[in-house]
Every structure is written in structure tokens, then in C-alpha cells.
N, C-alpha and C positions, 0 to 999 in steps of 0.2 A: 504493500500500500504506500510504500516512499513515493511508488513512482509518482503519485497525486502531487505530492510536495514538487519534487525535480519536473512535472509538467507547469504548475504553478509560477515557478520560478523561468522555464524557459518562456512564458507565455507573456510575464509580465517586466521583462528586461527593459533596464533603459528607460523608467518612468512611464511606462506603455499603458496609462490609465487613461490614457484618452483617445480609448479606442472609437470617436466621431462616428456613425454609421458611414462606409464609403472612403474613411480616411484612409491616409496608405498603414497606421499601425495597424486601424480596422480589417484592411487586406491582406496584412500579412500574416494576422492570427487565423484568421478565416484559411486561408491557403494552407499555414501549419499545420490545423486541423485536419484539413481533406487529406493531406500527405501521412499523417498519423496516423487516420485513419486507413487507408489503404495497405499501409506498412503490415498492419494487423487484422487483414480480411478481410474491411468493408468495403462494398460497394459505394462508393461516395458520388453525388446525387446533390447539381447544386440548381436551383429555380433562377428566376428571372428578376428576384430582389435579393436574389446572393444569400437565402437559407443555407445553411449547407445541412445533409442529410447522411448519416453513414449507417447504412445497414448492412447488418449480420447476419450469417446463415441460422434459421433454423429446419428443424428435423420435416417441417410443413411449411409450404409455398404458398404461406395465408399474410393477413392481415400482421404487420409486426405491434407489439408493447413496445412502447416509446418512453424517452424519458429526455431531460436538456434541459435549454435556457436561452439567453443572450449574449453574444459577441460585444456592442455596445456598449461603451461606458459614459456617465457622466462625464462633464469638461474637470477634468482633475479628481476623478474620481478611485477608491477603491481598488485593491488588485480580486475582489472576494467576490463583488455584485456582478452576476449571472456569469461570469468565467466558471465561479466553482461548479454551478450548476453542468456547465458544458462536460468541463475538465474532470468532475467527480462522475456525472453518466458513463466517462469513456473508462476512468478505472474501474464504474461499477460492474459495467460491460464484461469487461478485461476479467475482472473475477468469476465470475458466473464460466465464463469459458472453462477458467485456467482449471476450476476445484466442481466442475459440472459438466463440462461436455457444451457439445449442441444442445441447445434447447428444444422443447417440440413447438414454441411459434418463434418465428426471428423476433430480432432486437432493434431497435432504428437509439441514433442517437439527432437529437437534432441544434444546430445553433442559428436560432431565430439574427435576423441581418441586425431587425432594430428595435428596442422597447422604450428609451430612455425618453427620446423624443428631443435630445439636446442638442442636434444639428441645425436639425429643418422642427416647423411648428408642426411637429403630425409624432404620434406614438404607438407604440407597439405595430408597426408599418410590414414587420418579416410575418408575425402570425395570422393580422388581418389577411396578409396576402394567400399563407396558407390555405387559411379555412373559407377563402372568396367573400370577406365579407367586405373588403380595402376600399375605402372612395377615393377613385383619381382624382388630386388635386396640384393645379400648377403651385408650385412651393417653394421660394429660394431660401439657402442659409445668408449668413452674414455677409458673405462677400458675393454676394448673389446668383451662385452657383443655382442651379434647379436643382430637385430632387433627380429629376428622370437624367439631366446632364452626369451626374455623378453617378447614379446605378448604375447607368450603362456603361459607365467607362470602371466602373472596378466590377459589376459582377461577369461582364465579358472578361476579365482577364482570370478569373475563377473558373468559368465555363470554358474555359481553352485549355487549362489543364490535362493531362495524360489521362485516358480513362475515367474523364469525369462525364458523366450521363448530364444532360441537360434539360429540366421538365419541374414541372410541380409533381410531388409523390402523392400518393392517395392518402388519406388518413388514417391513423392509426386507430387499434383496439381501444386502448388508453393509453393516457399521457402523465406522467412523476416527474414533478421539477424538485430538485436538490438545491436550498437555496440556506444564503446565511440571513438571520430573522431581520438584520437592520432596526433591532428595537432592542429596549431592556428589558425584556420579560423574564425569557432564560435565564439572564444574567442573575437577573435580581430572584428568580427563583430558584435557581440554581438544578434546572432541568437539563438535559441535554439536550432533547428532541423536543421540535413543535412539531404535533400537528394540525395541519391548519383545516379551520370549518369555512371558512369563508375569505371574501377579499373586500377591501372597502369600496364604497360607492364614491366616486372620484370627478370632478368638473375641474376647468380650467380657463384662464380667462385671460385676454389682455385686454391692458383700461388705459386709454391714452386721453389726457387731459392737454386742453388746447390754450393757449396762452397768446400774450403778443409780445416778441423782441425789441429791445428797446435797452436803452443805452441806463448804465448801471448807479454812475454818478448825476446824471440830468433829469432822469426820470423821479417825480416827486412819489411816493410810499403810497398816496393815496389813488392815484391816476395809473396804478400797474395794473398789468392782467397776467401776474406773474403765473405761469405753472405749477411751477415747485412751489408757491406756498398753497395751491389750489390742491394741488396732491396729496403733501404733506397733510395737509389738515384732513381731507378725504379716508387717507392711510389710517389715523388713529381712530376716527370713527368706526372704519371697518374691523378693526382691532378690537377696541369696545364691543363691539354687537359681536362679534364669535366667542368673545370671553361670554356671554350671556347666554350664549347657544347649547347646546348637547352638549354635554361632558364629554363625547369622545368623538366630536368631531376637532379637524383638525385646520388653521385657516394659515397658510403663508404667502408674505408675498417675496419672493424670489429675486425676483430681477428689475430693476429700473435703468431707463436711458431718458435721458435728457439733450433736448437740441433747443441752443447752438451747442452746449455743455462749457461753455466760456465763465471765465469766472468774472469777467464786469461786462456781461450781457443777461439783462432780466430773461431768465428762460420761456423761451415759442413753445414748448411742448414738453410733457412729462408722460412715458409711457410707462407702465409697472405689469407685472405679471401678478393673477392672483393662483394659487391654487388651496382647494377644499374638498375636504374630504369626510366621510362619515360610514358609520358602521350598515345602517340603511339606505335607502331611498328615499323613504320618507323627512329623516330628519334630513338630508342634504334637501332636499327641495325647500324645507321649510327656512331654511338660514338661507340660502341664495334668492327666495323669491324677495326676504329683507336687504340682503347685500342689493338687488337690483334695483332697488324703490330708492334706496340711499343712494346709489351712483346718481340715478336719474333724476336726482333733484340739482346735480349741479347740469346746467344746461352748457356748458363747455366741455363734456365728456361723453367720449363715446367707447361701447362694451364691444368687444366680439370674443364667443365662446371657442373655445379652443380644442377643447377635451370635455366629454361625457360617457361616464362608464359607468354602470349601473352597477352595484351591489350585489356580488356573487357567492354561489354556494358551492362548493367544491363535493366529490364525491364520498358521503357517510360511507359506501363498502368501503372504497380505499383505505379511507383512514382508518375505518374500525380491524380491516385486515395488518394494515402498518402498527398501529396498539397492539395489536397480540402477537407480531414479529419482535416488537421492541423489548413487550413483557419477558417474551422468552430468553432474549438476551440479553437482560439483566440491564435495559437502558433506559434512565429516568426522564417521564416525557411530561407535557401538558400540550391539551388542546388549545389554540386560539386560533383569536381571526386578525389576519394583514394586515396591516395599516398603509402599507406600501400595493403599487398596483404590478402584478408580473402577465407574463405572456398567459398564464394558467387562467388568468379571467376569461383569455379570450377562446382559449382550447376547451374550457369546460361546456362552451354553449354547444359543442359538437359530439366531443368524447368526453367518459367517465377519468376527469383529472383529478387529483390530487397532490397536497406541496410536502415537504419533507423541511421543515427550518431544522437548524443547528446554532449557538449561542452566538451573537456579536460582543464583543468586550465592551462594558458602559455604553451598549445601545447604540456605538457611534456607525453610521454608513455615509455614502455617498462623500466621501472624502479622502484623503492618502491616509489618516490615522485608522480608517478602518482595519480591525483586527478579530480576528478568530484561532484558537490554539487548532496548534497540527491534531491533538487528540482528537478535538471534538470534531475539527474536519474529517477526521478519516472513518470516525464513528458515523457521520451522514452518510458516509459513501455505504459502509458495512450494510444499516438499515437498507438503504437503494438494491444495494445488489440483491438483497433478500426477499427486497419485496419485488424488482422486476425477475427474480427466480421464483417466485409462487406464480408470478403472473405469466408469463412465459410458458411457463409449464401445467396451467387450467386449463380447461376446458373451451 
């Protein structure tokens, strides 16, 4: 099970945390991939938004159990978020072979292109396309790249590869994502395993507040149509009303850009990101129909929705089969639900998914201090291999 570690480490050399969907580190873990994979039996199978897909023989020419994650990383993010997921399916793989044989259904591994959404304004972009459910949208990143400009120029260099199949693959039986939890639960309970019931209901927003530029020393305090102080003031209102909301829902705002962003020019425009989340459907509708009323009273701002994910239920067998694989060997778990959104939202509406967490140290993700001990890493993979060997081998 080192070898999880020593992939780990080749995977993420060189500050490689910002695997961008479509960037060149993004292509070149995606490429190592498919090369690993082959090295070790799979058929490697890459789509038309750069999935990549490596499937394993089994004993039947059926439908394969699935298991993975995401290539994708936030901007400076993590060596742990959805890599381990990838990295841990392929040792879990690797096991099941080594101490099992062929299985009697194959095994696919998959690594979804994109979920983060921190390139281009669009998320979970590799599983929508998967399961056909993807709206084409014209979409640049920052430096005004398109979406469709960039896929095609890195997932063609993927599809050119030696013996790599080019297509969408069919769907799997079911799908087990291996992920590290990104919260304190574990931590603070001192479990090792989550299993997860569900995933949050998730919206996402840009609010761009309209101003007028104007010069920083001439301009009298009362005669401004500053932005930033129009924002500013907007931001802590909207901060107050979610402190007031559902205790578990959750309200950030992420990102601000400011134009001209000159320091003695009263700011033309303040855009911010919001994102909100909640354990239902119900309560996220009921805090955002308030955040709306409140934007819309300032008549200098305008909403456009970004992200809406509805509040998911992952699959009770799985997880209740994962509990009594854990029970047996001897690994202390707790049930919860996600707070974070992964590709599993999107796979469950088709196939019987379920997640496998493992402890984040102090809860921290989405950052370079993110950390997870090697134990409790290799302990998800153990669960993984066990549960896609039950499943593998049913009926």
C-alpha cells in the first residue's frame, strides 16, 4: 500500500496543486494516469472532455463497478482533494487483483476532467458530460480563453495517445468515490471513516455592483456613486441574514474584483462571488429567496446564478454494506452528510453511488496546508478495495 504514498508524491511534484481543468499540470497528470494505467492492464478510454476511464478485466463482459474522483484542483489548492480519490481507486484496484484474482464483473477507474469549477464559471463539467446531462455554454477563463478552445486543445493531445480508445463509456453498475472529508468531524470525533448519507444543496452567485469612476481627491464624499462602499455595506448585511438562517447552512463570499482597482480612483464597479449552501432544499431556498429581496433593493446591482445543485441522497445499501465491511475490520466510522459538493451528486441521479471520507487534520481543505496521515489514507483505500470486492463479485 506504499505504493498510494510514492503515487501521491509523483503526482503532486513541483507545487502541482493547480491542476486548472485543461492546464498543462492538469494534462500531464491526466496523461500519467492513462500511462499507469495501461502499465497495469487497463484499457484506458479517454471522452471528448478528457474523463479519463481505465478499465479492468473481469471474469464477465458486463457492466463494470466503478469507483474515482477529480483531476482538478482549486487555484493553490490541496495535494489530497479528489487526487486521493483517483490515486486511492487505482491502489484499491491494484489490490483486489494482487490478493483476488479477476473479478467476476470488471472494475473501471475513473478521473472526472473537472468539478472545482475554478477555471471557467461552470462545475462538475467531466460528470455532467458523463451522465449527458452538461449545458453547452460559451465560457471564457480569465485570460479569455473559451472552455471549448482549451478542451480541445489538451483533451486531443490525451486522445492521441498509444492505444487510447476515444468515446464516452457506458455507465456503470455503481459508483464509490474515496475522498478526504474536508471538514472537522473525524477529526474532532476521532472516527476514521465517514460514511456519507447525503450531499449539500449548493447555489452560487455572482453580484456585480455598479458605481461611477471619478477622481479620488476632487470628488466630494457626498456626490460619489462609489462601488466598494455600495458592496461593502451590501456584504455585511448579507452576512447578518445567514448568521440568522439555519444553523447548518453555510454563506461565503469568495472572490471580489474591483475596476478600475486604482487606489485614487473612486471605484466603477465591484463584483463578488457568493456561495450557499444547506443541508436541504428547503432551507437553501428559504435564505436565498431573503438574500434576493436584499440584493434587489439596491437598484445599482445586478444577480446572475451560477450554480444550483439540489440536495442529494447517496445510496443507504452502499453505505449500510461499507458499515458492516468496516465493522469487521475493526475501523471506527460515523455516518454524515457533505458539506462540500463532489462528482457523487451528480453520478447518484443515474447509478447507486456512495462516498467513503477519511479524517482531514483541523478540518483544513482547499488549501496547501491541507493534511491527512498516511495511516488513515491507506485505511480508505483498504475499506475501497473491500467494498468494490463485495461488489465486483454480487450478483
Amino acid at each position: 500500500m506504499s505504493q498510494l504514498l510514492d503515487l501521491l508524491n509523483q503526482f503532486t511534484h513541483q507545487h502541482n496543486q493547480n491542476r486548472l481543468v485543461y492546464n498543462q499540470d492538469w494534462l500531464s497528470n491526466q496523461r500519467a494516469l492513462i500511462l499507469l494505467g495501461q502499465r497495469n492492464g487497463a484499457t484506458a478510454t479517454v471522452d471528448d472532455y478528457g474523463n479519463v476511464y481505465l478499465d479492468f478485466p473481469g471474469q464477465m463482459n458486463d457492466r463494470p463497478v466503478a469507483t474515482g474522483s477529480h483531476m482538478d484542483t482549486v487555484k493553490h489548492g490541496g495535494r489530497y482533494d479528489g487526487l486521493y480519490g483517483v490515486l486511492g481507486g487505482f491502489c484499491a484496484i491494484q489490490q483486489i487483483y494482487e490478493q483476488h484474482g479477476i473479478p467476476k464483473h470488471p472494475l473501471r477507474l475513473i478521473s472526472f476532467s473537472e468539478e472545482e469549477g475554478s477555471r471557467f464559471p461552470a462545475t462538475f463539467t467531466g460528470s455532467k458530460y458523463y451522465t449527458g446531462t452538461l449545458q453547452t455554454e460559451v465560457i471564457s477563463d480569465k485570460q479569455g480563453i473559451t472552455f471549448d478552445e482549451a478542451r480541445r486543445l489538451a483533451v486531443t493531445q490525451l486522445q492521441q495517445l498509444p492505444h487510447v480508445k476515444t468515446q464516452r463509456v457506458s455507465l456503470p453498475v455503481t459508483f464509490t468515490e474515496l475522498h478526504i472529508e474536508q471538514g472537522p468531524r473525524l477529526a474532532e470525533s476521532h472516527k476514521k471513516i465517514g460514511l456519507v448519507t447525503g450531499i449539500v444543496a449548493q447555489k452560487r452567485y455572482e453580484v456585480t455592483v455598479h458605481g461611477q469612476a471619478n477622481h479620488a481627491g476632487t470628488t466630494p464624499m457626498i456626490q460619489r456613486q462609489d462601488a466598494i462602499a455600495t458592496a461593502s455595506a451590501l456584504m455585511a448585511k448579507l452576512y447578518a441574514l445567514a448568521a440568522k438562517a439555519a444553523e447548518d447552512l453555510t454563506f461565503t463570499i469568495g472572490e471580489i474584483h474591483v475596476s478600475p482597482n486604482v487606489s485614487n480612483v473612486v471605484a466603477e464597479s465591484c463584483r463578488f462571488t457568493i456561495d450557499c449552501r444547506a443541508n436541504t432544499d428547503d432551507q437553501l431556498t428559504a435564505f436565498v429567496t431573503q438574500m434576493l429581496q436584499l440584493l434587489e433593493q439596491s437598484k445599482r446591482t445586478s444577480v446572475i446564478e451560477t450554480l444550483c445543485v439540489s440536495a442529494t441522497r447517496l445510496s443507504d445499501d452502499l453505505r449500510m454494506q461499507n458499515a458492516a465491511l468496516a465493522t469487521q475490520m475493526n475501523y471506527s466510522y460515523q455516518t454524515l452528510f457533505s458539506g462540500a459538493g463532489h462528482d457523487s451528486q451528480i453520478m447518484s441521479s443515474f447509478v447507486p453511488t456512495t462516498m467513503i471520507f477519511v479524517p482531514s487534520e483541523a478540518g483544513i481543505s482547499h488549501t496547501p496546508t491541507e493534511y491527512t496521515k498516511s495511516a488513515d489514507l491507506l485505511m480508505g483505500v483498504s475499506l475501497l478495495a473491500n467494498s468494490l470486492f463485495v461488489q465486483a463479485n454480487g450478483e
